[in-house]
VOSEPA-748077 format. One record per atom (N, C-alpha, C, O): x, y, z; residue in one letter. Coordinates in steps of 0.001 Angstrom, whole numbers, plus 500000, padded with zeros to 6 digits. Example, Ala and Ser with C-alpha at 12.3 -4.5 7.8 and 13.67 -1.06 7.14 Angstrom:
<recs>
513190494310507800a
512300495500507800a
513200496700507800a
514236496681508465a
512850497750507080s
513670498940507140s
512900500030507870s
513409501138508039s
</recs>
This chain:
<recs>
503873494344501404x
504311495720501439x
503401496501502365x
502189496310502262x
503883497398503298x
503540497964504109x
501962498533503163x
501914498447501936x
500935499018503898x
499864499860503631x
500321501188503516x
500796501763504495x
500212501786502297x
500423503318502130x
498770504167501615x
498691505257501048x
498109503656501849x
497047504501501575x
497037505972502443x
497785506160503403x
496210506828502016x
496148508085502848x
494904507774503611x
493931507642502869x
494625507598505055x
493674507959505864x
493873508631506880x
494804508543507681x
492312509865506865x
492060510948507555x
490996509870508656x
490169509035508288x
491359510236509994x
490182509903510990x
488795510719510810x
488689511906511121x
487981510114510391x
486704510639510332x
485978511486512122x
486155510792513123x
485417512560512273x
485100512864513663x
484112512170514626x
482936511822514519x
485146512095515723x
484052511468517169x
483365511094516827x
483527509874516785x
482198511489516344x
480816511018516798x
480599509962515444x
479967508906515481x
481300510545514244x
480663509738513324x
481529508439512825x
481216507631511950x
483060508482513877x
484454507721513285x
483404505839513073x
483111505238512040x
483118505456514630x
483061503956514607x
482039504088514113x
482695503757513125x
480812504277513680x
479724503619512965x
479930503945511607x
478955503693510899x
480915504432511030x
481378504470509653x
482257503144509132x
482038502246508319x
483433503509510075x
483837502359509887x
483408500923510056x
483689499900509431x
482786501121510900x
481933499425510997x
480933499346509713x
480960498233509188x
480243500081509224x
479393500147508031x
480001499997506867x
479470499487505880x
481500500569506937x
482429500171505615x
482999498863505717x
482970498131504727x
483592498417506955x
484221497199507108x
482914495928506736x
483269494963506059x
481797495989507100x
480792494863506312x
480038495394505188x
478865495072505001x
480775496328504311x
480449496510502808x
481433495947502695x
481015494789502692x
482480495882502593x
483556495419502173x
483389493893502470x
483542493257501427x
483144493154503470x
483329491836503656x
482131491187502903x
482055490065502402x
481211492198502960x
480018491639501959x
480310491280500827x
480052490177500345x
481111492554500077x
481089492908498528x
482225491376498321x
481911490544497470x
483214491216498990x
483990490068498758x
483426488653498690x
483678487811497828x
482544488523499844x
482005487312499708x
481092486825498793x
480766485641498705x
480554488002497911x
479862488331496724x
480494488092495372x
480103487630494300x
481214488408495670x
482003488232494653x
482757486889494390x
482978486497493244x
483176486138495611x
483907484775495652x
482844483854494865x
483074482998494010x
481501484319495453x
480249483362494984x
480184483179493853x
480144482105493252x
480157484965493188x
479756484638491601x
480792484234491137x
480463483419490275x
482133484324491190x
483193484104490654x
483157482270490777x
483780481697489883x
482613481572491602x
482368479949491526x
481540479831491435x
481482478646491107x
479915480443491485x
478970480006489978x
479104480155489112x
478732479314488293x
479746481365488707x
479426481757487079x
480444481266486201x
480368481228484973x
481779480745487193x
483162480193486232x
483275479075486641x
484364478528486470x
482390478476487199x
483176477306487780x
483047475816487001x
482965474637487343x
483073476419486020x
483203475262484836x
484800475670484023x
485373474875483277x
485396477238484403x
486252477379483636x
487270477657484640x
488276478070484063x
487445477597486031x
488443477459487141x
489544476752486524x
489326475857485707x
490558477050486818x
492012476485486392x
491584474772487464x
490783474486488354x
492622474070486722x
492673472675487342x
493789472877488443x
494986473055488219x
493108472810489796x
494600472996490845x
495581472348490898x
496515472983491387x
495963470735490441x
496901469974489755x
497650471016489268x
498519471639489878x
497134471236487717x
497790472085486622x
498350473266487280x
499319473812486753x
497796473785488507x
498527475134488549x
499425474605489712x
500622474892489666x
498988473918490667x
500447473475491427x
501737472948490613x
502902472978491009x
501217472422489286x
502333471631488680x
503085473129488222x
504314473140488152x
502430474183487964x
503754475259487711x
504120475763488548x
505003476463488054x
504105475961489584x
503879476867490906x
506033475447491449x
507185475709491796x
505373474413491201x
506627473503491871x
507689473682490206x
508917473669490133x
507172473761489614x
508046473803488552x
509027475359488556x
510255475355488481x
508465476195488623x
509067477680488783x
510482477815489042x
511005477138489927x
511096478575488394x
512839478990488423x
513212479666489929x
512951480733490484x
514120478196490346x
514617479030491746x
515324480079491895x
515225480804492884x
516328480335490679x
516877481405490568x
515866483152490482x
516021484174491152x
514785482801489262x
513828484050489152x
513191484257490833x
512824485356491248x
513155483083491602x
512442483124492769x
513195483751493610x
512781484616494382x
514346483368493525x
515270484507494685x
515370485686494295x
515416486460495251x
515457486454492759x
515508487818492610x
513789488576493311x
513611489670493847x
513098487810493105x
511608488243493468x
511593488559495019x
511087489523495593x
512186487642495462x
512462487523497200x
513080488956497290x
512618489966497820x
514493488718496486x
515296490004496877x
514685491558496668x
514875492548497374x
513808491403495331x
513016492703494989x
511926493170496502x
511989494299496989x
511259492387496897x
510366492478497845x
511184492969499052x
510930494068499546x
512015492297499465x
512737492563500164x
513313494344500265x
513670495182501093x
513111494178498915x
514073496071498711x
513241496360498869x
513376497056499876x
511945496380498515x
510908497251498538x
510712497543500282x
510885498655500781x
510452496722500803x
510271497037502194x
511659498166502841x
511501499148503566x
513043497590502264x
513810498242502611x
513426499873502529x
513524500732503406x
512980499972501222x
512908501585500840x
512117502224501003x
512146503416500698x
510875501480501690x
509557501959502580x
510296502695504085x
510248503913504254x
511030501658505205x
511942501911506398x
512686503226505808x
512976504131506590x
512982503327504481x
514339504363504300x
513552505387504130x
514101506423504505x
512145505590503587x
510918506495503811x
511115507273505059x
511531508418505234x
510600506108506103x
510078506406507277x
511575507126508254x
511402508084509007x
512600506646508115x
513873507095508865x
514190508439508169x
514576509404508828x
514013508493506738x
514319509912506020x
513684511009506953x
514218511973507500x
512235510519506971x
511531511947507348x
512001511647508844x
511186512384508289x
512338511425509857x
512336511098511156x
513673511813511491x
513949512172512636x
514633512028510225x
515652512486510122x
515577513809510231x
516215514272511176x
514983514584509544x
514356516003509032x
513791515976510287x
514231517018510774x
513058515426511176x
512493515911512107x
513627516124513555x
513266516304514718x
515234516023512976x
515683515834514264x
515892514522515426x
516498514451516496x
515193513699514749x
515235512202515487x
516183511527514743x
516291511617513520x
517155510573515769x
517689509266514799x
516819508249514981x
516034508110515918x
517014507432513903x
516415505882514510x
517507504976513320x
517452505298512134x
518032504357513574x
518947502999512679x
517925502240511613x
516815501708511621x
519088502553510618x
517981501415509579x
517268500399510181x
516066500315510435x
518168499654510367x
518097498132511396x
516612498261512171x
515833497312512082x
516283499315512842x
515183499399513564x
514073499751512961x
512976499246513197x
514369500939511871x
513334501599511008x
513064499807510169x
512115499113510534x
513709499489509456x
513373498202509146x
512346497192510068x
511250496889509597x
512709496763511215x
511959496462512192x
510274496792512348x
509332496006512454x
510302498158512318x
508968498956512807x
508162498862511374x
506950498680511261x
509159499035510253x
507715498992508874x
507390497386508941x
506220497025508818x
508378496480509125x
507561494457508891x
506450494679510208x
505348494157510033x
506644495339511373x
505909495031512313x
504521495809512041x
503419495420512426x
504763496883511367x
503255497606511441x
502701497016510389x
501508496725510481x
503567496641508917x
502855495937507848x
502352495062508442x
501160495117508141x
502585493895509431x
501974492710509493x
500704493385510575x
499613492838510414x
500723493984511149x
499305495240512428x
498499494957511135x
497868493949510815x
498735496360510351x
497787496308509211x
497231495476508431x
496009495351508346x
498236494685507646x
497441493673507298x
497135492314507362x
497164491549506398x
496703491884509046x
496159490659509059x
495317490843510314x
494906489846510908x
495013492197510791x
494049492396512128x
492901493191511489x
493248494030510657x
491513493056511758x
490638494002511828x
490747495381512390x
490926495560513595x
490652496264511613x
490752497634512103x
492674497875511774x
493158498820512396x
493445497241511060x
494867497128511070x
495258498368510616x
496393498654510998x
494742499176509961x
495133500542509850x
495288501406510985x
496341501917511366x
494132501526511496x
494527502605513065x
495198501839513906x
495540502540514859x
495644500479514059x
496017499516514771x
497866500104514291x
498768500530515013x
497818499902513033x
499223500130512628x
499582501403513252x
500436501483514135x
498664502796512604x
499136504070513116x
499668504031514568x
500792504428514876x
498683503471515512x
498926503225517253x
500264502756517428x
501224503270518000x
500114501540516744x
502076500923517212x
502825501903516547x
503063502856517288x
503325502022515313x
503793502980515362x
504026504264515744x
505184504672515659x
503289504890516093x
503373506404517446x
503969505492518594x
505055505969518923x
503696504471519254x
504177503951520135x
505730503446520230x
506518503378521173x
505813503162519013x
507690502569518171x
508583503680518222x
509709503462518669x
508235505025517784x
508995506428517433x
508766506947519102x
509820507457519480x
508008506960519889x
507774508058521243x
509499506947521535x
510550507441521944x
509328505671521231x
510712505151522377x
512379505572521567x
513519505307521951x
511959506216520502x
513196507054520176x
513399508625520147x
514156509385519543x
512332508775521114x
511995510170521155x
511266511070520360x
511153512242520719x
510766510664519337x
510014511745518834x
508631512382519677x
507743511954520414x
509032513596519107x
507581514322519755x
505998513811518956x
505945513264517855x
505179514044519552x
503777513919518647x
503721514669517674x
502775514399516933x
504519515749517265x
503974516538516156x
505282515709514923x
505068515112513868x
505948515863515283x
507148514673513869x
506453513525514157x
506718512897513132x
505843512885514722x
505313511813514510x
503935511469513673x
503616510421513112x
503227512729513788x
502614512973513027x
502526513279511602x
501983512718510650x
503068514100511711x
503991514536510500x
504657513384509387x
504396513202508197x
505600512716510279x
505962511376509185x
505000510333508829x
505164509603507851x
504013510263509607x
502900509537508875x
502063510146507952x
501432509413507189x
501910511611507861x
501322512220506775x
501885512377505678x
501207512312504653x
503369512641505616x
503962512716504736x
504294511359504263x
504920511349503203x
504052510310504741x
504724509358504391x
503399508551503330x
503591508021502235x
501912508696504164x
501270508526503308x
500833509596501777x
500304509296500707x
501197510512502166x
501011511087500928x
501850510857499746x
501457510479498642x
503611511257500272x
504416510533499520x
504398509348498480x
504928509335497369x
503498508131499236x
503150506848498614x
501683506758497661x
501180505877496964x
501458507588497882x
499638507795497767x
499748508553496217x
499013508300495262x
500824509507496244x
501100510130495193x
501884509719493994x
501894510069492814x
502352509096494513x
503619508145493813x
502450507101492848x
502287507006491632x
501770506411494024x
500836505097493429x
500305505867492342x
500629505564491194x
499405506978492597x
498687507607491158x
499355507534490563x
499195506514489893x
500206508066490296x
501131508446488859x
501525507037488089x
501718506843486889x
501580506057489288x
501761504636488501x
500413504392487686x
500483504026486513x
499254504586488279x
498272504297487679x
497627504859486745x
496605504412486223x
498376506225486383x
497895506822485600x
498623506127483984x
498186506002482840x
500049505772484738x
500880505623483457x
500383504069482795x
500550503929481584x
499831503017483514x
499818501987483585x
498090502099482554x
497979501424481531x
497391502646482843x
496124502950481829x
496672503621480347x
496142503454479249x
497658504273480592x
498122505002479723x
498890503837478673x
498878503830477442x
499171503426479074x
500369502190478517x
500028500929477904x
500562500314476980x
498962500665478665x
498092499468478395x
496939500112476868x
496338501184476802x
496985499041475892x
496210499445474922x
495240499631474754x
494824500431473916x
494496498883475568x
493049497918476036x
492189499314476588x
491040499634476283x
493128500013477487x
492651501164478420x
492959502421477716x
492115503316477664x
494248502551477110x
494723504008476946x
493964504753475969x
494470505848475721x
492611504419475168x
491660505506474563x
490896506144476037x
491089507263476513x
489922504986476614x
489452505456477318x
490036506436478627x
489440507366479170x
491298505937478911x
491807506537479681x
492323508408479027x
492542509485479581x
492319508106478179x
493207509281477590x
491524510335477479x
491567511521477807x
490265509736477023x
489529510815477332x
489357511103478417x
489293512325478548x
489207510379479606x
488679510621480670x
489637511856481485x
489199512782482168x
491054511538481172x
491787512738481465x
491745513966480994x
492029514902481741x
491266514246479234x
491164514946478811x
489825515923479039x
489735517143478901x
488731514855479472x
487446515293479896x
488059516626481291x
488051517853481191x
488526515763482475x
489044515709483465x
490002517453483504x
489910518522484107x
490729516923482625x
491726518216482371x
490846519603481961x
490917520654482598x
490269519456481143x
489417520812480431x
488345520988481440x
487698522008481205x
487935520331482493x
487099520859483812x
488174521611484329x
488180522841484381x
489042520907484695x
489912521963485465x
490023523583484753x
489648524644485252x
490648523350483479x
490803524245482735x
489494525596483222x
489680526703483727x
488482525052482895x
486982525648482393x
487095526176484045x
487293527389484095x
487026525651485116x
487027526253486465x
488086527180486597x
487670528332486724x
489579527037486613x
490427527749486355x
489963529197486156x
489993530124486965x
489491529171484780x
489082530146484033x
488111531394484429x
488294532606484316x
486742530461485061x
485548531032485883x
485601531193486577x
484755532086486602x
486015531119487728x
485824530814488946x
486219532001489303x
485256532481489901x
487132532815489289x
487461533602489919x
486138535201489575x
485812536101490349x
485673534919488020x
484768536070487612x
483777535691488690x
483106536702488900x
483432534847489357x
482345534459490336x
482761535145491417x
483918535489491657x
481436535412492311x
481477536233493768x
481952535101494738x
481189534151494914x
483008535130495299x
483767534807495975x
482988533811497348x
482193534358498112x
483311532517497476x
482248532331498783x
482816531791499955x
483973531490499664x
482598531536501051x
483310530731502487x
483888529174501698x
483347528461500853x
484773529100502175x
485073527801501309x
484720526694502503x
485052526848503678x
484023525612502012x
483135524156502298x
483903523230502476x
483656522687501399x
484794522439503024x
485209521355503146x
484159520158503899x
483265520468504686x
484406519047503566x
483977518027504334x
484409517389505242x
485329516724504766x
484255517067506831x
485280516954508044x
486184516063507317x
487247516248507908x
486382515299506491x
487632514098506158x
488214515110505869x
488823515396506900x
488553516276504704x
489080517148503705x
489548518183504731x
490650518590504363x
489270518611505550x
489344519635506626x
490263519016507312x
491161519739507743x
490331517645507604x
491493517111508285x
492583516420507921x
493543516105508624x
492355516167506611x
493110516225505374x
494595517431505281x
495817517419505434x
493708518182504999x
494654519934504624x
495208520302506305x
496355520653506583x
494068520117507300x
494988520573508626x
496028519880509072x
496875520396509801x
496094518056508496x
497271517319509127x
498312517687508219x
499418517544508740x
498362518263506624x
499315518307505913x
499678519312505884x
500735519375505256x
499141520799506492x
499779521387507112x
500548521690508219x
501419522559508236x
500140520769509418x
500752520865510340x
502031519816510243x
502922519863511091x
502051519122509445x
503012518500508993x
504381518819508443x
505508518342508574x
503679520095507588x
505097520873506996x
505535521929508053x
506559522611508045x
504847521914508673x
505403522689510006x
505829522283510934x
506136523242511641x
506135521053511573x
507002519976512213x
508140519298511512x
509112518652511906x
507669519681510285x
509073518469509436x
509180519861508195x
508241520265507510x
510668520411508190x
510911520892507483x
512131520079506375x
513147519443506658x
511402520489504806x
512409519515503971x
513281520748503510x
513004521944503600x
514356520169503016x
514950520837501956x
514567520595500451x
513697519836500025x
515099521108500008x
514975521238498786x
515589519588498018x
514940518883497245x
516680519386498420x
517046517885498229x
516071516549498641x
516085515516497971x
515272516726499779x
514332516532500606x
513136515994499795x
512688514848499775x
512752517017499178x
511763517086498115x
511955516321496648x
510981515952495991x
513373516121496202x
513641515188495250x
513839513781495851x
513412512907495096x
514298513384496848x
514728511822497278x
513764511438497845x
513708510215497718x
512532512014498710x
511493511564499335x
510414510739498216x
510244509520498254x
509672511746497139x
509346511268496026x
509635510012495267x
508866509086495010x
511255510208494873x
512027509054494724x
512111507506495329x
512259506453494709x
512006507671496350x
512083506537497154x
510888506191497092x
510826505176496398x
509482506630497606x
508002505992497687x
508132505568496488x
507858504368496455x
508552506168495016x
508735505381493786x
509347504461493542x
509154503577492707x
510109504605494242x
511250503153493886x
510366502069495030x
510191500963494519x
509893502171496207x
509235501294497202x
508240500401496306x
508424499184496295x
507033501050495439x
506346500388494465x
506965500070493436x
506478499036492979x
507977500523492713x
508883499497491665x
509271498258491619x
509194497277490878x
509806498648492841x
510566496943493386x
509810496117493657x
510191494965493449x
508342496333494267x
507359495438494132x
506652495388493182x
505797494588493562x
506371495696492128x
506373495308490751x
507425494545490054x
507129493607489314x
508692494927490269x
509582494131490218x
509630492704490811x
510024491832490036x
509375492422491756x
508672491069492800x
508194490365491856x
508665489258491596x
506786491101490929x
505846490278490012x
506300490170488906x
506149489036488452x
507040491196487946x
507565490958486905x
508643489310487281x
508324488316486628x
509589489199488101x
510058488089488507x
509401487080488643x
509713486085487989x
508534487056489347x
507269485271489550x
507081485237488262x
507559484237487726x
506543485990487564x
506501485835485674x
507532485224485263x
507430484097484779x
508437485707485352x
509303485260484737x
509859483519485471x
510670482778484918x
509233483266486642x
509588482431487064x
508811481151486989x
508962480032487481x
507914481716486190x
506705480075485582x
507374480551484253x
507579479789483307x
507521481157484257x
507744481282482313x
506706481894481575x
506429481578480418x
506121482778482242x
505200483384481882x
505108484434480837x
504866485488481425x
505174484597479788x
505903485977478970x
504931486502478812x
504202485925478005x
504368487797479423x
503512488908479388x
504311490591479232x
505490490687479571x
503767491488478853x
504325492812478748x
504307493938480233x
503539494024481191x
505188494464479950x
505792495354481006x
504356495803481257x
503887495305482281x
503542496610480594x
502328497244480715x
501422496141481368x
500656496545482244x
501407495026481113x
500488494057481476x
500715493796482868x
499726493583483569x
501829493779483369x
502254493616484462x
501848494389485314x
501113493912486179x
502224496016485372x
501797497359485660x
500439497562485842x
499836498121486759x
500068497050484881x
498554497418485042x
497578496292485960x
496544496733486463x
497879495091486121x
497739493884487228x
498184494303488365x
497527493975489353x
499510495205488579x
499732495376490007x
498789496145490443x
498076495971491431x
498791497329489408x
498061498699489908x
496752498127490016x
496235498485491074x
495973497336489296x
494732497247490112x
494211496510491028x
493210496836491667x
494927495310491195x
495336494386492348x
495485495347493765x
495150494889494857x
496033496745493606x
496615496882495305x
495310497954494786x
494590498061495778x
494837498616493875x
493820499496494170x
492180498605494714x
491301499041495458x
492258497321494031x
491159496477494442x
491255496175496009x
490342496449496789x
492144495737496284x
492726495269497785x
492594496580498789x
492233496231499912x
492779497849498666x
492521498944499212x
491136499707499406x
490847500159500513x
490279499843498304x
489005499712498628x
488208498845499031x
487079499223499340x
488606497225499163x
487954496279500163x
487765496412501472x
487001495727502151x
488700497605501977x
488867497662503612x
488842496326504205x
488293496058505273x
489684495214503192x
489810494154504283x
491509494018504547x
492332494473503753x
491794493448505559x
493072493289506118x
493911492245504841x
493724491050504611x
494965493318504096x
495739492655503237x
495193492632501924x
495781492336500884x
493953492992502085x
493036492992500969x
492984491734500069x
493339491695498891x
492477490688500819x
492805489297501033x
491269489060499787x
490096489427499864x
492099488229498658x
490348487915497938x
490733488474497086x
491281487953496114x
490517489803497264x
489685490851496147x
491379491069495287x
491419491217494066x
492712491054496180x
493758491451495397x
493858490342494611x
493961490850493495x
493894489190494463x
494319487748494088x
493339487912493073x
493712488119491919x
492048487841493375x
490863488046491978x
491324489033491071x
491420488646489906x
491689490422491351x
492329491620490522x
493544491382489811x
494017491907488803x
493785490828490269x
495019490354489655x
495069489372488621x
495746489516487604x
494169488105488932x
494356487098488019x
493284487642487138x
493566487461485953x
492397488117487285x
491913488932486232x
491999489889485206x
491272490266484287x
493221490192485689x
493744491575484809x
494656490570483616x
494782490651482394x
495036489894484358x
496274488636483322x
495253487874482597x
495513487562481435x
494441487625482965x
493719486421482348x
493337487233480707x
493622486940479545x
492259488803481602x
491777489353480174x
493088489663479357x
492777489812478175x
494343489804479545x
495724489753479339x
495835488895477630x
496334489207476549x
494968487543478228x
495199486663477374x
495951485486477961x
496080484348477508x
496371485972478967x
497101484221479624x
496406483421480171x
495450483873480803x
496571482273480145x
495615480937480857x
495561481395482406x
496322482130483036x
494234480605482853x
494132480779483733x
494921480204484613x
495268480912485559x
495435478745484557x
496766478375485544x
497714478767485473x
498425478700486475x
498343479516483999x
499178480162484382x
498906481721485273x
499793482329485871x
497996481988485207x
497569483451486043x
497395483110487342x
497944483925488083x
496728482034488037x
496480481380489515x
497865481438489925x
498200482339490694x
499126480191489318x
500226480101489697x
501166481588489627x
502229481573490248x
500895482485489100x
501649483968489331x
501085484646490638x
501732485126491569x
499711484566490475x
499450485653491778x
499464484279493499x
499633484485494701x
499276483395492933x
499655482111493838x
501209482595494804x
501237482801496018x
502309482678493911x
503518482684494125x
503765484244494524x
504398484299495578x
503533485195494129x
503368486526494537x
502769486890495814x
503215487529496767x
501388486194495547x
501263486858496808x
501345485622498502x
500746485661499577x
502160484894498051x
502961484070498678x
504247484801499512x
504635484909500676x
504783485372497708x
506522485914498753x
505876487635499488x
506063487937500667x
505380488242498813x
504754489620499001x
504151489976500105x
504367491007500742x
503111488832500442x
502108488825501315x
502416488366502959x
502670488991503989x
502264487090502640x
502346485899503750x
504100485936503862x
504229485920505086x
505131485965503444x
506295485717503778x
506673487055504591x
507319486945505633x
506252488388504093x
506456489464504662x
505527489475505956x
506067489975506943x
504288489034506118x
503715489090507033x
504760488315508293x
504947488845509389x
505417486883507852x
506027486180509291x
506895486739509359x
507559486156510216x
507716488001508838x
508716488361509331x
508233489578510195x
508837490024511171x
507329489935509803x
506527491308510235x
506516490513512036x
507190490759513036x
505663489746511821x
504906489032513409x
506607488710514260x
506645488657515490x
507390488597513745x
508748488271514158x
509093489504514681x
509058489743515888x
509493490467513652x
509998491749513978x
508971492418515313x
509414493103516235x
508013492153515191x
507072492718516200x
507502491717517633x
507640492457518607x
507614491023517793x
507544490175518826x
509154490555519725x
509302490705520937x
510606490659518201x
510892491287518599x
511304492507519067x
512105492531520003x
510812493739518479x
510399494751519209x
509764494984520355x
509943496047520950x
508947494040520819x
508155494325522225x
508700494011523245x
508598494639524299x
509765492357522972x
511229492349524203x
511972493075524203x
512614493351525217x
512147493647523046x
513515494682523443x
512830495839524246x
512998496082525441x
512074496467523414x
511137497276524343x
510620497094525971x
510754498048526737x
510154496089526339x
510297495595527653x
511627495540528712x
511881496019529818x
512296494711527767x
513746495039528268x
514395496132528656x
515286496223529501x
513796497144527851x
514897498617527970x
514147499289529241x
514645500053530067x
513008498873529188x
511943499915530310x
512451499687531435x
512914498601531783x
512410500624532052x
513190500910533789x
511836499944534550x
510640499862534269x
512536499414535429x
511403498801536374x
511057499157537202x
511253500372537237x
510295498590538543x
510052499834539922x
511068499942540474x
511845498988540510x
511402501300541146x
512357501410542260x
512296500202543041x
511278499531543210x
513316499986543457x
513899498702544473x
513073499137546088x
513082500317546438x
512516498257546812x
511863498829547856x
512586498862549041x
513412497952549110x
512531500006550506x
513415499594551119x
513167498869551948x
514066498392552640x
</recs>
């Protein structure tokens, strides 16, 4: 599934030595983690036999609805990206909007730096259907926020739901909530001061404003946009609820929910491409403390992030490859000489 996180470009001077300082925390913290995870368990590692033997055993039928779920999901990511492109006055064909999300998903996640890598091709995908820089802008802000907002609310419900979590979770909101409250309240009896942002936050609020000022929604706009980034992460939950069901795995809706949600939140703060490691560990970890065996937890996120991952990625590298002939193709060549 395409990358929906929200990122603000950090400024000039401080963008690349940030990011290079985050990109080897991140490759550190993983390889750190692979270690202890085969010293400290590696007496209790699933038997890879045992988990290939479910992985070949698995329901071809549950396997094609999983295919098909993934599949939608990407669909309704493209129906994201063409919605707002719409509002901005641009057409672009499903068919193509389809095209441009496998091609930037696979940018993002399997290149170093695949996030600004993705943003680039894409500004580059929309200028050849005409959009201006400011709707182009615009649909990537909105599009990450859209998804960004959507994901919370999954994760809020998914702590909420889960038993294991929902005390702690329920104070921490409540803590959470009555700050707000308590500021609410004060803040205004206080002498008034220049308000402080931090350059990310400053460019934060200036792209999402200039955003609603290039892309005007309607009011309908505002209900189906929401909708859809929700339904985009459903269906890929839906993906996993299916591989479950396709070893025979019987775990709870919440259990599920709460494995996805921290699987793509683990995989997102790794800053690694695909969030390769750290999602597969989050995952079989969340099932395992679940209570399910560990081969059966290997063979779920095995098969998941099989159809999810790597299957979406070769269609991605496809769709990209062909996008760049057609693209070539269409470009005018030199005048003929006389």
């Amino acid at each position: 599934m395409p990358a929906q996180d929200l990122a603000v470009a950090d400024p000039p001077d401080v963008a690349a030595p940030r990011r290079r300082y985050r990109r080897l925390i991140g490759r550190s913290a993983v390889f750190a983690a692979v270690v202890c995870v085969v010293v400290l368990f590696r007496d209790r590692l699933p038997d890879p036999a045992e988990v290939w033997g479910l992985i070949t055993r698995a329901d071809p039928m549950w396997l094609g609805v999983a295919v098909a779920a993934e599949a939608a999901s990407m669909r309704a990511f493209a129906t994201l990206l063409r919605h707002l492109l719409v509002a901005g006055g641009i057409h672009l064909s499903l068919p193509r909007a389809m095209a441009v999300t496998y091609a930037r998903n696979a940018v993002s996640s399997s290149l170093p730096g695949g996030q600004i890598l993705s943003v680039a091709y894409t500004t580059r995908q929309f200028r050849r259907v005409g959009a201006s820089p400011a709707v182009i802008a615009a649909t990537l802000v909105l599009t990450s926020v859209f998804s960004t907002l959507t994901f919370l609310a999954l994760g809020v419900v998914a702590l909420l739901a889960e038993p294991a979590t929902r005390t702690t979770a329920m104070w921490v909101f409540a803590g959470a909530g009555s700050a707000l409250a308590l500021a609410v309240v004060f803040l205004p009896e206080r002498r008034p001061r220049p308000a402080r942002h931090g350059p990310r936050l400053t460019a934060l609020l200036d792209a999402v404003c200039a955003a609603r000022s290039a892309i005007t929604l309607t009011r309908r706009d505002r209900l189906v946009l929401p909708a859809v980034a929700l339904l985009n992460w459903l269906l890929d939950i839906a993906c996993l609820a299916a591989v479950c069901a396709a070893t025979g795995v019987s775990v709870g809706t919440h259990t599920v929910l709460l494995g996805y949600v921290a699987a793509k939140a683990a995989g997102v703060l790794a800053l690694l491409p695909g969030g390769l490691g750290v999602t597969e560990i989050g995952m079989a970890a969340t099932f395992a403390g679940a209570g399910l065996g560990l081969p059966a937890a290997a063979a779920v996120v095995a098969i998941y992030r099989l159809i999810s991952y790597w299957a979406v990625l070769i269609v991605g590298w496809c769709a990209w490859l062909a996008l760049n002939v057609s693209g070539t193709a269409a470009r005018p060549g030199p005048p003929p000489s006389r």
